[in-house]
Every structure is written in C-alpha cells, then in structure tokens.
C-alpha positions as CSV (number, residue, x, y, z in Angstrom):
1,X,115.9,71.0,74.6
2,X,112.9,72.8,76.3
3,X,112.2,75.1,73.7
4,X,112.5,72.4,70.5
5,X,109.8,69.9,72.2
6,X,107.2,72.6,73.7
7,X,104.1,71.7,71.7
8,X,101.5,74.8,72.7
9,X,101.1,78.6,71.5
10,X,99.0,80.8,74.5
11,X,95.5,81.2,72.9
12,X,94.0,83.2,75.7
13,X,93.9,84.2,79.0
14,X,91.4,85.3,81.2
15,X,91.9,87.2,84.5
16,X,89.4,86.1,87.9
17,X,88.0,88.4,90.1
18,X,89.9,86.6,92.7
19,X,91.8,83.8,93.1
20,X,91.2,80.4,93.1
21,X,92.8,77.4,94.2
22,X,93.8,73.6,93.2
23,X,89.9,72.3,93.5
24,X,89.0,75.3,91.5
25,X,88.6,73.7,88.1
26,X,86.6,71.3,86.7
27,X,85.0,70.3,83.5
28,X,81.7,70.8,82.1
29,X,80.3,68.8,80.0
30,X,82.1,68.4,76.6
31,X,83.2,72.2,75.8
32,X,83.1,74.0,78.8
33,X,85.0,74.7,81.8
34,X,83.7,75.9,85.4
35,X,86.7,77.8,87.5
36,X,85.1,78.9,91.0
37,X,87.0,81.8,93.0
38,X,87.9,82.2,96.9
39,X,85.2,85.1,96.5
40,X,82.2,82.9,95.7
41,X,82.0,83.5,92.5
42,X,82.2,80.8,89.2
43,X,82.8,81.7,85.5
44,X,82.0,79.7,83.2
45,X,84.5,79.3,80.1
46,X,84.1,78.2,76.4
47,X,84.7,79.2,72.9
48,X,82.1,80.6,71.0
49,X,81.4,81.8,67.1
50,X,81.7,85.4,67.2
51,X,81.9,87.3,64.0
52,X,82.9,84.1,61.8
53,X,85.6,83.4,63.8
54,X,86.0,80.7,67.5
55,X,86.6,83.2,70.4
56,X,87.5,82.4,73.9
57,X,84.0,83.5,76.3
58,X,84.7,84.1,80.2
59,X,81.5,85.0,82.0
60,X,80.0,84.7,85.4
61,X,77.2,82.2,85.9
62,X,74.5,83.0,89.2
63,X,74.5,80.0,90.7
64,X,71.6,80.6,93.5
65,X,72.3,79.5,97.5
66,X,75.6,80.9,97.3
67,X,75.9,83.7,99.8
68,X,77.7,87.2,98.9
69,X,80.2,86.3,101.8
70,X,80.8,82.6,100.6
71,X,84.1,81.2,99.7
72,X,84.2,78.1,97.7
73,X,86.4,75.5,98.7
74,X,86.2,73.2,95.3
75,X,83.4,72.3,92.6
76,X,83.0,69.3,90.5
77,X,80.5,68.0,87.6
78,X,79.6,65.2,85.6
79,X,77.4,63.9,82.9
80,X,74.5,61.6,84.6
81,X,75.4,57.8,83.6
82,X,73.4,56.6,80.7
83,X,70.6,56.3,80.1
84,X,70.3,58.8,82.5
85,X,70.4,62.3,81.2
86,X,71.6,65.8,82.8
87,X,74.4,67.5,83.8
88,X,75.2,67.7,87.6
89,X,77.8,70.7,89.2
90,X,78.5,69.9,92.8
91,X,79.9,73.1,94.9
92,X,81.6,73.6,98.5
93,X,82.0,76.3,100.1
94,X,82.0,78.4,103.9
95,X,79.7,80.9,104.9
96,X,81.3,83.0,107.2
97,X,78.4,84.4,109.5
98,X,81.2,86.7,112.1
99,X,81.0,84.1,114.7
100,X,81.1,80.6,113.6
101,X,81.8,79.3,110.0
102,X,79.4,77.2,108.3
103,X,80.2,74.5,106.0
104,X,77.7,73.8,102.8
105,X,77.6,71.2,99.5
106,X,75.5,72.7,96.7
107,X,74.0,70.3,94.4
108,X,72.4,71.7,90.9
109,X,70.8,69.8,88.7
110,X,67.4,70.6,86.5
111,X,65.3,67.4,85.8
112,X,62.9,69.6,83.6
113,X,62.6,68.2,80.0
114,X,65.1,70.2,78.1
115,X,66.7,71.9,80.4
116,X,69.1,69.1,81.6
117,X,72.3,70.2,79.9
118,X,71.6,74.2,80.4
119,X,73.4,75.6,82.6
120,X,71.9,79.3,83.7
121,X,68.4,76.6,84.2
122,X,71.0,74.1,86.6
123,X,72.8,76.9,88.4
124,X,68.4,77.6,90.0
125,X,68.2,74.2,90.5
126,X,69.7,73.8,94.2
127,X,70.0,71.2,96.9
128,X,71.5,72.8,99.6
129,X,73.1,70.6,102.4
130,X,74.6,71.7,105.4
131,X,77.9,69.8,106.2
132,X,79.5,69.2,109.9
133,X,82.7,69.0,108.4
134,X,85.2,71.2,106.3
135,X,85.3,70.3,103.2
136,X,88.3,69.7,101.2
137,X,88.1,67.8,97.2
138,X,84.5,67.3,95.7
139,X,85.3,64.3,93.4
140,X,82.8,61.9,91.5
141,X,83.5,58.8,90.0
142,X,81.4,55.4,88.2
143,X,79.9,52.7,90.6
144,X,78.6,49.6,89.6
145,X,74.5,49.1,90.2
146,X,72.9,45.8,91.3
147,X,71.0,45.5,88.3
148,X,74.2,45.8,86.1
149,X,73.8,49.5,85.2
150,X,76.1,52.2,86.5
151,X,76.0,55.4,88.5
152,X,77.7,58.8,88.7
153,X,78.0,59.5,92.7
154,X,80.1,62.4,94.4
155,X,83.0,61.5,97.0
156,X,84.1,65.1,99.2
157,X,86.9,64.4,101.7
158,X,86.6,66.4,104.7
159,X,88.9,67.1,108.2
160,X,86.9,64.6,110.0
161,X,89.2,62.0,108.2
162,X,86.1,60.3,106.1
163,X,85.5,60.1,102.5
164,X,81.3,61.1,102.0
165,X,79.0,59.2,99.4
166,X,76.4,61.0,97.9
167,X,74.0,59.4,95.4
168,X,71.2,60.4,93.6
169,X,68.1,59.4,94.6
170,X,65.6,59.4,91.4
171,X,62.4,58.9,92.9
172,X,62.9,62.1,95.1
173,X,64.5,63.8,92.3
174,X,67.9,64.9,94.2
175,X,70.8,63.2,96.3
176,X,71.5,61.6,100.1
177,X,74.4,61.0,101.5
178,X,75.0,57.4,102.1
179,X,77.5,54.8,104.0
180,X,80.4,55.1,102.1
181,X,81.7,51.7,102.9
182,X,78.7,50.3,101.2
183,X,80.3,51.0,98.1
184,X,83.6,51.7,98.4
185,X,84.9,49.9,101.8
186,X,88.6,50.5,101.0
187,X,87.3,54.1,102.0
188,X,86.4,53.5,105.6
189,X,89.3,54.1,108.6
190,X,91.2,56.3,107.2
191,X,95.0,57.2,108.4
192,X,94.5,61.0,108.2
193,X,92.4,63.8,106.4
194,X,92.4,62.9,102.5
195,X,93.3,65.4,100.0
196,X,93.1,64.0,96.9
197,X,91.6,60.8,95.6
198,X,91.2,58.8,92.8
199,X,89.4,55.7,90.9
200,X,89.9,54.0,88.2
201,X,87.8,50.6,86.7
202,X,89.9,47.9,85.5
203,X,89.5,44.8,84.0
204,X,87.1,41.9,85.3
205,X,84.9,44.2,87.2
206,X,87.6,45.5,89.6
207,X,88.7,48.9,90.7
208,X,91.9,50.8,92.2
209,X,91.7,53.6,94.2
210,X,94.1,55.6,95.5
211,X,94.3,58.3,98.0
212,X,97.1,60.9,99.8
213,X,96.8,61.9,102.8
214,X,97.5,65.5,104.7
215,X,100.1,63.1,107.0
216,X,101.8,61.9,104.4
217,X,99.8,58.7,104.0
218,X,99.5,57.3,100.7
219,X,97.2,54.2,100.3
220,X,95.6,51.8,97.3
221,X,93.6,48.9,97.4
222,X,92.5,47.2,94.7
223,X,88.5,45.9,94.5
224,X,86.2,43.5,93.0
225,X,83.4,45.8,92.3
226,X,80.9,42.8,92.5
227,X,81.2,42.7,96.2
228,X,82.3,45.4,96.6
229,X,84.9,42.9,98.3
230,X,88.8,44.7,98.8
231,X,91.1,42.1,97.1
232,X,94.5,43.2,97.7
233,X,95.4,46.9,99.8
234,X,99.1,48.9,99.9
235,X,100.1,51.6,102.2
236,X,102.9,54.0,102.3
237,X,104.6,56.7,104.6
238,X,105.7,60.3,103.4
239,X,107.5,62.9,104.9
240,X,105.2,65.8,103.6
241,X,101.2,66.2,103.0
242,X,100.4,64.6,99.2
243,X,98.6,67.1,97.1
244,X,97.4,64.7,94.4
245,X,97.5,61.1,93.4
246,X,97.0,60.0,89.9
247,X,96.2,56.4,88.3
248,X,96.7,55.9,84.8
249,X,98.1,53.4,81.7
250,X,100.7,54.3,79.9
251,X,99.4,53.5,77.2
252,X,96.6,55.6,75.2
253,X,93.8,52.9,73.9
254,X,90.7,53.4,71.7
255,X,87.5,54.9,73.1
256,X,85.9,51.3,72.7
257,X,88.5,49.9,74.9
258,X,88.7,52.1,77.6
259,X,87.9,50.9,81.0
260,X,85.2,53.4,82.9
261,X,86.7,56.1,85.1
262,X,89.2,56.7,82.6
263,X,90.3,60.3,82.9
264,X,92.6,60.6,79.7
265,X,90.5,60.2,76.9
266,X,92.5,60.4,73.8
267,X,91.9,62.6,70.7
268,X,88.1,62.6,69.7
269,X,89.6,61.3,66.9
270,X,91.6,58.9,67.6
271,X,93.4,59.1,64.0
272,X,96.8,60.2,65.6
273,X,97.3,58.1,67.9
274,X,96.4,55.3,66.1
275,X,98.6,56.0,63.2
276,X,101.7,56.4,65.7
277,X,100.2,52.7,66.7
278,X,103.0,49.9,66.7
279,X,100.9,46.3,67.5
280,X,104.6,45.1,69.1
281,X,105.2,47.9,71.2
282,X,105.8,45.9,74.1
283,X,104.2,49.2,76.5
284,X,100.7,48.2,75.2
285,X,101.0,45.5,77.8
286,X,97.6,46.8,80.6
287,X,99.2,47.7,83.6
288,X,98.3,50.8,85.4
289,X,100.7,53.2,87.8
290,X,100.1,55.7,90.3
291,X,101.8,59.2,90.1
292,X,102.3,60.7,93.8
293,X,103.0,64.6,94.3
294,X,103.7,65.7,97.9
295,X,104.1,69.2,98.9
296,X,108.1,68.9,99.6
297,X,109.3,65.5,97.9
298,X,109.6,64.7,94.7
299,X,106.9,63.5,92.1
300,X,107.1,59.9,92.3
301,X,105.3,57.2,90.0
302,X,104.4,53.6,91.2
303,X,104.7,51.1,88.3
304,X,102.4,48.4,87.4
305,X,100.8,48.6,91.0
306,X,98.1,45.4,90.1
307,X,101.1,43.2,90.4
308,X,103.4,45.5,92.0
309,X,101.3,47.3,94.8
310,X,103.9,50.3,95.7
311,X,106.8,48.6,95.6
312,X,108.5,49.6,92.2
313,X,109.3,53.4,92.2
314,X,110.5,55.9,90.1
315,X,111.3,59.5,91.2
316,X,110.5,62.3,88.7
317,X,114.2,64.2,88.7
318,X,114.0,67.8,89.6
319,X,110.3,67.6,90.1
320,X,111.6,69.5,94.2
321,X,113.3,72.1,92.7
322,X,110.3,74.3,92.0
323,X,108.0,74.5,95.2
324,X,105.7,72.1,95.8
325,X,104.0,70.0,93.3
326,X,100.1,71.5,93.7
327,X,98.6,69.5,90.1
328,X,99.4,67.2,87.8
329,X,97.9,65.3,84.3
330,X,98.9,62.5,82.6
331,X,98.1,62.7,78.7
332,X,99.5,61.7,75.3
333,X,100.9,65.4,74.1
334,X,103.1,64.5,71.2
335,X,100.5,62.1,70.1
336,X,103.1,58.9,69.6
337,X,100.5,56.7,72.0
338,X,102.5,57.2,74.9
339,X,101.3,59.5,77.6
340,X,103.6,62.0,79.0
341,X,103.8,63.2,83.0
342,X,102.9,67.0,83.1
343,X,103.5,68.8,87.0
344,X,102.7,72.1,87.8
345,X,104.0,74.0,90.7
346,X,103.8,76.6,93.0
347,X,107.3,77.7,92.2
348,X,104.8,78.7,88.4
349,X,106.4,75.7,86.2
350,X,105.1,73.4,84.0
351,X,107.0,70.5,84.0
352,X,106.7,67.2,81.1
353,X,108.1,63.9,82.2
354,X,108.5,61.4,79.5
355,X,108.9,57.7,80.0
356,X,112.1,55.8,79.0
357,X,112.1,51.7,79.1
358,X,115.1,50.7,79.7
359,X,116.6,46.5,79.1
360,X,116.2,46.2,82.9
361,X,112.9,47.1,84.6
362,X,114.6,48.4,87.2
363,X,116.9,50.8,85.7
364,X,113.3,52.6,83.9
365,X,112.7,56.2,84.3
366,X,111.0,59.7,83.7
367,X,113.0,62.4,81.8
368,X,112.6,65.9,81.8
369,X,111.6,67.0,78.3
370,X,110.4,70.8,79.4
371,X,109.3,72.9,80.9
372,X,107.6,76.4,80.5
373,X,107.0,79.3,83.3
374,X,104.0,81.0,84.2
375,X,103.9,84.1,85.8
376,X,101.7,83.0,88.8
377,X,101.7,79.6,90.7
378,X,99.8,76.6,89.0
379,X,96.5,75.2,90.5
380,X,95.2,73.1,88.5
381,X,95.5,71.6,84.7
382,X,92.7,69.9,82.1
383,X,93.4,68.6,78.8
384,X,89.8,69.1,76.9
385,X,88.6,70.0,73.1
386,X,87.5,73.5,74.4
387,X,87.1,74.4,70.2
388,X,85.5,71.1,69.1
389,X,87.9,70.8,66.7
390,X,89.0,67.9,67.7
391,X,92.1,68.6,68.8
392,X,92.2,69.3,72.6
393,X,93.4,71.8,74.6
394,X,95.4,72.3,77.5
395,X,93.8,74.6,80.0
396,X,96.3,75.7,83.0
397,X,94.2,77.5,86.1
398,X,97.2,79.9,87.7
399,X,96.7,81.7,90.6
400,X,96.2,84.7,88.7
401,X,93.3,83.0,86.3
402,X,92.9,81.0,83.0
403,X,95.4,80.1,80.6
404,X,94.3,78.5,77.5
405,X,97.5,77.0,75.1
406,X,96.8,74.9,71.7
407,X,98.7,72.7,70.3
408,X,100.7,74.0,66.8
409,X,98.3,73.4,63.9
410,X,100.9,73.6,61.6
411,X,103.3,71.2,63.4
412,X,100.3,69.1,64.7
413,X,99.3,68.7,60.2
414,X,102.6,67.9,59.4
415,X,102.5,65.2,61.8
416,X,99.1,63.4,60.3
417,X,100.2,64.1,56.9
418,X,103.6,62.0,57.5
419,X,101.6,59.1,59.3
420,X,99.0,59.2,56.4
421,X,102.2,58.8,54.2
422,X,103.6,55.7,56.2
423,X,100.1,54.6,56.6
424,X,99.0,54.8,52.8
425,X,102.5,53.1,52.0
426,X,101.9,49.9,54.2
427,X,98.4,49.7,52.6
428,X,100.2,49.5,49.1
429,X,100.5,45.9,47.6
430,X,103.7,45.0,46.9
431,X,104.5,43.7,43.5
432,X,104.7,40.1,43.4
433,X,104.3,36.6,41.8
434,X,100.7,36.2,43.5
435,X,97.9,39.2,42.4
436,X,95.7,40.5,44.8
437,X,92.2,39.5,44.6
438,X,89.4,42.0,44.1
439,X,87.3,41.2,47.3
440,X,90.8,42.0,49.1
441,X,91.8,44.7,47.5
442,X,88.5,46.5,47.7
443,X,88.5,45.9,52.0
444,X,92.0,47.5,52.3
445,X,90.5,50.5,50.1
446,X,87.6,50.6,52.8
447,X,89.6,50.6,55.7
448,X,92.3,52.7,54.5
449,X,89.1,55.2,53.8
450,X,87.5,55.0,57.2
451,X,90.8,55.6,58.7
452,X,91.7,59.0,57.3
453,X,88.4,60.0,57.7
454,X,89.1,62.5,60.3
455,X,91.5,64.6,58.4
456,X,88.4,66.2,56.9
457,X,89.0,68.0,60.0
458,X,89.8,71.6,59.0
459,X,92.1,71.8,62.0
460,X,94.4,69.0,60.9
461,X,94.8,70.6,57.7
C-alpha cells in the first residue's frame, strides 16, 4: 500500500553546515527557499539553468547584523501586499556575549528602486531590534487596513506568553512594533508561551486563528475583521506541548476564489485539479478544520470548527507511534481536489493521511495511505514550484539538511492526459434530434481551448 500510492522521486539534497530546526524554513518569494542554521548562517535554495539543463543551487547569503556567535531561532518572509512592492525576510536569533544572552529580530528589506526583490541588496538592508524576550515562531500574516487595503505584518511568539505585532511604517521606511490587540485582540491573555500560530481570512470579512500552546493549550477564536471585534472563541486542554496548529479547507478552490491567508495554493495551473472537479462533490461545501500536532499525542483534526468550534474530532491513527509530531502540511498531492494530511516526525517519517466521508458524520476519518523514512528527523515541510514548471515541489528540511522530492512526470502526464480524455468527451455533442447551433458550438470549442491550455507545459508532457 505505501509503496503503490508514494507520488515523489528525491531530486536533490543538500547538506547544512549545521543544523537547523522546525522555524528553520521558509519561503522566498516565488522560487526560492531560505533554511537558516543553529550556527547563524542562511542558504538560500533554488533551481537554476546550468548548462541547458534546471539544477538544484544551495548557497550562503551574508545577511549583515548577524554576529559570527549568533544562533538563529526561526526566519520568515513575505511579499509586501499590493500595491506595495518588495520582499521582506524577518530573522531571530541569540547572541551569546559569555555572560548574558541577548535576544535580536532582524528586519531586511531594500526600498531602493529595483532592488526590492534582490536578495544579496535586502540581506544589507537591516533593522536591527533588540528583543526583551526569547523568541520562539516569526510568523506574518494579512490584516485588513482602514482605508480597505491590506497589510503584510509579522507576529513572533515569545516566553513572556505574548504574541508581538510588528508593522511597517512607510513614512519612516521600516517597522514598529505595535499593540497587538489592536489588531488581533483574540491574541491578548494568553494561557501559556505560544509555539505555533496561525490565520486564516474567511468569508464576510472574518478570520480564525488558532494557536498551541507549550502547556498544552490549544485555542481559536473566530473574528470579524471590521472591528476587529472576537465573534465566537474555543479552548482546549492537552496533555503534551503542541508543536503546530494548522487551518485549512478540504477542499482545493481556484486562485480567484481563495480567501487571503490561504497557505495551500493549488497548482499554478490549476488544470488538474479542476479536471478531477465534480460540481456535486458534496466536500466542496466551505468549511474549514484545524489540524493539531502535540509533542506525545496523536495528530488530531477539528472539523468544520465555524460551526463546530473544537467539538468534532478525529484522531490521525498511528500518527504516536513515530516520536513526536515536529511539522505538518496540508495539500492536494494526488491532484483529485482533495487535500491530503502530511506529518513529519522526529521518529524521521513522513506520514499522508487521507480523508474518508463516511454516511454518518460521526463515524468520518483520516487513513494512513504512506509513509516514507528519512534518515534524519523532520523539521519542517513546504509544498512550492521550486522549477517553475508548474508543478510544485515538496521540499522536506531534516535535521541533517534539504531534501527536495518531485512528483513523477511520467505518472503525473498520464494523469492529465486521461482527464483531458474525460474532459474532451463530455465536451462532445451527442447525436440527437436537435443540432447544435453555431454560436454554441463555437463557445464550447473556446472553453474547451482555454482549459487545456496549460498542457503546453513541457512538464506535463
């Protein structure tokens, strides 16, 4: 069973300096990938035409205020919210001067003319701000602006049990911290030190976030953005710190109809998916879950939690029997517009979870489809088109360093060309007493066009 349904071949696999740990990762912009080590040190990670052909490219970038004695604690970055313009890397870390330890948050980010999406320019670009707290996940996430825009801001949790806003100031041409509960008052009086956290925008203007606590605390809230006002809040008890919460659809949507803070995009093409599509699959009803991984239980998902809050659970079987649960990512692997579970652990597993609807709601759960084993323990996991092929790519941070795995091309082309069958076969009239009239053939022939469109795509041939 495990070996049949494992969808990626190991492209590559780069080796760190030192190791890393489950803030470690993060995405760069479109392509690239930034993996920051214990030692201080962050290499950056794309794929690059070398001699006619895409090679993997692992090098170290100098970002400046980081001392030689440094060890970063997590890193983050985002694209500025339009019609802003820039990309923004956010990096923690402890300076260990022999007597006392010194907290510190980096923010780079070069507002020069041209220079807003290179890197080796942003990594001299430095706001350096001295924290009285140790830091633990640098996050960022969308907030809605008076005037109707939105705004990129970073969230880092820290061991003085508070969540910390910072926001860009434009005039001044960097970023203040700010009141948190200005923005985000389900963030205020917190239960414990937070570990993880996460947003997500639904419909009407509102928000969910979610955070796990090092005491075992889980708790949502969901929020009219508008206010910010905290409609409804939930709250529950573990026996064991949480190392990541997770809020997500089932259900993979369009880019069009994606609600902002969405973390699993679909395909950049979105041909796959959509050809996999059915319009009566009853799971395209919107409702949104919350996966929970703690350091000794196991996984657990929260369904429907607008409705539900935290009070319809479903345990991921055999999720305990590896070590702790240290990441975790929710994306659509087998491309059937469905998302999958996917857990990594310290025990070095990769585990996929898929969801089975059952007649009674109650009687739902997650199966165990496979599972592959790494020779180090798992940190952290991203699902991004590293290639720009259009196909993404799962990249797996170990403690060891990076592995890189792509989905089959030759599985992953059999798969489009049989949907483009069944597709191209429900676009054929049937024969019949009535005829077809020009105008309406000729729109079927357009849309059946602009639909295959992506399989001009050399990596879904």
């Amino acid at each position: 069973m495990f070996l049949d349904l494992y969808p990626f071949v190991e492209d590559s696999f780069s080796r760190f300096p030192s190791q890393s740990n489950i803030y470690g990762l993060c995405q760069a912009g479109e392509q690239q990938l930034l993996a920051a080590t214990l030692k201080g040190k962050v290499v950056s990670f794309t794929y690059q035409e070398l001699q006619q052909k895409i090679r993997p490219v692992a090098k170290e970038v100098q970002f400046t205020y980081i001392p030689v004695d440094a060890e970063i604690v997590s890193i983050d970055a985002f694209n500025k919210s339009p019609p802003k313009r820039g990309l923004v890397v956010g990096i923690t870390f402890i300076k260990d001067s022999g007597d006392k330890a010194t907290p510190f948050l980096n923010i780079y980010c070069d507002y020069e003319p041209g220079s807003e999406f290179n890197l080796e320019s942003i990594a001299q670009s430095c706001l350096n701000l001295e924290l009285q707290f140790t830091p633990f996940q640098l996050y960022h996430t969308e907030v809605h602006c008076d005037d109707g825009s939105s705004e990129t801001v970073f969230l880092l949790s820290g061991h003085d049990q508070r969540i910390h806003l910072y926001k860009e100031n434009a005039s001044l041409h960097q970023f203040e911290e700010q009141p948190v509960e200005r923005l985000f008052p389900e963030l205020q009086q917190l239960p414990s030190n937070v570990l993880w956290l996460d947003t997500l925008s639904v419909a009407d203007g509102r928000r969910l976030s979610a955070f796990g606590c090092q005491n075992g605390c889980v708790g949502l809230a969901l929020v009219d953005q508008c206010g910010p006002e905290i409609l409804r809040s939930w709250r529950v008890q573990f026996d064991s710190p949480i190392s990541m919460v997770s809020l997500f659809p089932l259900t993979c949507e369009t880019e069009a109809d994606l609600p902002t803070g969405e973390k699993g995009l679909p395909l950049r093409h979105p041909t796959v998916s959509r050809f996999g599509f059915n319009s009566q699959d009853p799971f395209q009803v919107k409702s949104y879950n919350l996966l929970v991984t703690s350091t000794i239980e196991m996984a657990v998902v929260y369904r429907d939690v607008q409705e539900c809050g935290l009070s319809h659970s479903i345990c991921l079987s055999e999720s305990d029997q590896w070590d702790a649960v240290l990441c975790a990512l929710v994306i659509d692997l087998d491309f059937d517009g469905q998302k999958e579970v996917l857990l990594g652990t310290y025990g070095q597993e990769l585990l996929c979870y898929k969801f089975r609807p059952s007649v009674s709601k109650k009687d739902d759960q997650f199966e165990l489809i496979w599972r592959r084993s790494f020779k180090s323990p798992l940190l952290s996991v991203i699902y991004l088109d590293l290639t720009g092929d259009g196909l993404r790519e799962l990249a797996v941070l170990t403690l060891k360093g990076l592995h890189i795995l792509q989905h089959s091309l030759t599985s992953t082309a059999d798969l489009v060309l049989e949907r483009l069958s069944k597709r191209l076969s429900a676009l054929t009239p049937s024969s019949g007493p009535e005829e077809a009239r020009p105008e309406d053939t000729g729109e079927v022939e357009a849309n059946a066009e602009e639909d295959v469109s992506p399989l001009n795509d050399p990596s879904l041939r």
